[in-house]
N, C-alpha and C positions, 0 to 999 in steps of 0.2 A: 468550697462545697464539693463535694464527691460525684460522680456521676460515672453510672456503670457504661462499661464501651457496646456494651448492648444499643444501651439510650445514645452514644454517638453516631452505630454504625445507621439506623434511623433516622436521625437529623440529616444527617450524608448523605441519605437516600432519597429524602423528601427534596434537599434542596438540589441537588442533580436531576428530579422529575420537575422543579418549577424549571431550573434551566433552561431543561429542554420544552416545556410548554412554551417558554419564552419567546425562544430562539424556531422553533417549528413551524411556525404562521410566518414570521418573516422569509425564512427558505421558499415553503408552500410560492409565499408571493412572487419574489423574485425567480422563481423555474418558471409561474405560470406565463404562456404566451402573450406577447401581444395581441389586446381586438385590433381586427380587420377594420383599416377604413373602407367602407362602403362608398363605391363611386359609381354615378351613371356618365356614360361618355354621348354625348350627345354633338351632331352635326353643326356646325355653324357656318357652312356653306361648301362646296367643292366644285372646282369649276377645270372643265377640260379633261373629265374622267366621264366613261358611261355610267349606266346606274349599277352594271354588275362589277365592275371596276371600283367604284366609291363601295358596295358591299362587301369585296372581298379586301378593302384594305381597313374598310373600320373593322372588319369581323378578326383583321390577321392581330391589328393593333390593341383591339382588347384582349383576345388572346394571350398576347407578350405580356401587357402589362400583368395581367392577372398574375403570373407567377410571383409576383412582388409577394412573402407570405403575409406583408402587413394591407396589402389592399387586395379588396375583390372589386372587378369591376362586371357592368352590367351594358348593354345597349341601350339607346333611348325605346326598341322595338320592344327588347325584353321585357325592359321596366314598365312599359304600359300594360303589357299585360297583369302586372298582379293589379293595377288600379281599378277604383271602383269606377261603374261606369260614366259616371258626373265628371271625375277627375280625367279617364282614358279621355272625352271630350275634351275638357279642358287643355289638355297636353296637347292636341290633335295642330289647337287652332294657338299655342304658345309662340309668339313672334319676340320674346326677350328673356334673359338670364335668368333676370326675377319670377318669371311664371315658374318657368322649370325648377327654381328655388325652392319655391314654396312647397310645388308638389312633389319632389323629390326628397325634402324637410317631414312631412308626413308619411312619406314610407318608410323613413328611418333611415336616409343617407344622409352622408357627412358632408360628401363633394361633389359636382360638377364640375365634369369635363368638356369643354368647350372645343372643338379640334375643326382647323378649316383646312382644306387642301387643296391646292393649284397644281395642275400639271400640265405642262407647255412644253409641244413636242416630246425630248424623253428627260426631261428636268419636273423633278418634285420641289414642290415646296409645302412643309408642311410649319402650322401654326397652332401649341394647346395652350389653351388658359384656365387654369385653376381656381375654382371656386367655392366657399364654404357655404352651405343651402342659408345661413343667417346671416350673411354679409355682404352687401352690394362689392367691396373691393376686392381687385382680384387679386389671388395668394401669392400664384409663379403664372408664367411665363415660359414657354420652351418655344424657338423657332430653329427650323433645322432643312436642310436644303440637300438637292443632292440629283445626281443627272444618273440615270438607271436608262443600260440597254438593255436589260433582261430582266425577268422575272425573279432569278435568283440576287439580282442587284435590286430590286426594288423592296424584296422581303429582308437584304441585309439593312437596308435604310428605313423600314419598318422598324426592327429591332434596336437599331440604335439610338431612334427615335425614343421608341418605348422603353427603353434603358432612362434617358435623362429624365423624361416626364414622370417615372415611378422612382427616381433617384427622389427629384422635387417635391412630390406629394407626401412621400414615409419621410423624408427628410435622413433620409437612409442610403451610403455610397456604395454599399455593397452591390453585387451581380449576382442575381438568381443564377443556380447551374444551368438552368435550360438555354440562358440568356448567354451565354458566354461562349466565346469562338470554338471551338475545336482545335485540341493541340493539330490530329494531325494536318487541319488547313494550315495551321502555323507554320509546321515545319513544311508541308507544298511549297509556301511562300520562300521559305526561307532557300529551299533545294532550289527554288526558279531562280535567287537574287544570284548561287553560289554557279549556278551554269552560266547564267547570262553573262556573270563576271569572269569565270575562265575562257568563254566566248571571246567576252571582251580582250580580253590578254591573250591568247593567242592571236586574233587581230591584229593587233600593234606591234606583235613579236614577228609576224608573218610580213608585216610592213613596211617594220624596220631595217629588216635582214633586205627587202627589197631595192629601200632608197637608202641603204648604207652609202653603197659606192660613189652618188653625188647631194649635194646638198638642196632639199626640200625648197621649192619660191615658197609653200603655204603649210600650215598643218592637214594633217591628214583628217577628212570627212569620219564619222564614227561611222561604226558599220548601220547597213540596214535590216536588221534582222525582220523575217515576216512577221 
């Protein structure tokens, strides 16, 4: 049977348009982003910190994690405020997981962050446990330690804290860019390792030449740099 290329180029065209209706919603899907897990991070005790100290380390730690783009996290302070006032009460007087389950299951979060923190003299110890608002057991686990003489060592152990815990929760290895060191601290590190080591070798060269002439009773002491 005959058929004019008219009526082909037609058939061609319709089914290159189903194609692509086909094919267009699956794309659409696969670009659109991941939803956000919604988490409130809530205290589960801190002991050996003041109360401005225990604020500004949950406030540095939800911070961190938030950049995670698959989770947003909240405070337990935060999150009382959007609650109705029956429930803000409720929260107030919460002594277990499961209260704060429930009430944080009705405003539409996924997880519960449990975080406890010890600090003895200048040693951190911190401890999160992961929780889904419809599940008495717990998901993950993160404990992580760490001895900070300074502010800026205690905000890097913030961060690498909050690095594992939002690995854990997106189940995700990746590193936010915010999260991540800074080449040039890298290369700092790296230019300290490469003086301390030419330090080092001129030391031994300097030593050498010194006790050439008789033979050493002991090895030579490393140097003491300040």
């Amino acid at each position: 049977m005959y058929s004019h290329p008219k009526d082909k180029r037609n058939t061609t065209i319709l089914l290159l348009v189903a194609a692509v209706t086909l094919v267009a919603p699956r794309l659409s899907a696969q670009d659109a982003p991941k939803p956000s897990i919604k988490a409130v991070l809530v205290s589960g005790g801190v002991a050996g910190m003041s109360a401005g100290e225990s604020e500004s380390f949950f406030s540095s730690f939800k911070d961190k994690l938030s950049q995670f783009p698959d989770l947003a996290v909240m405070l337990k302070a935060d999150f009382g405020k959007g609650l109705k006032k029956e429930d803000k009460a409720a929260l107030d007087k919460c002594e277990d997981v499961a209260c704060i389950q429930s009430l944080a299951a009705k405003s539409g979060f996924q997880r519960v962050l449990l975080l406890r923190v010890t600090k003895k003299n200048s040693t951190y110890q911190l401890q999160s446990d992961e929780f889904d608002v419809k599940r008495p057991q717990k998901l993950s686990g993160i404990t992580d330690n760490a001895v900070c003489a300074s502010a800026d060592e205690v905000n890097l152990f913030i961060r690498k804290a909050a690095i594992k815990v939002g690995q854990a929760v997106t189940h995700d290895t990746s590193v936010p860019e915010g999260l991540q060191e800074s080449r040039s601290k890298l290369w700092w590190y790296v230019g300290s390792a490469v003086v301390v080591g030419v330090a080092v070798g001129v030391y031994f060269i300097v030593e050498h030449k010194k006790g050439s002439s008789s033979t050493p009773s002991s090895l030579p002491l490393p140097p003491n740099f300040p």
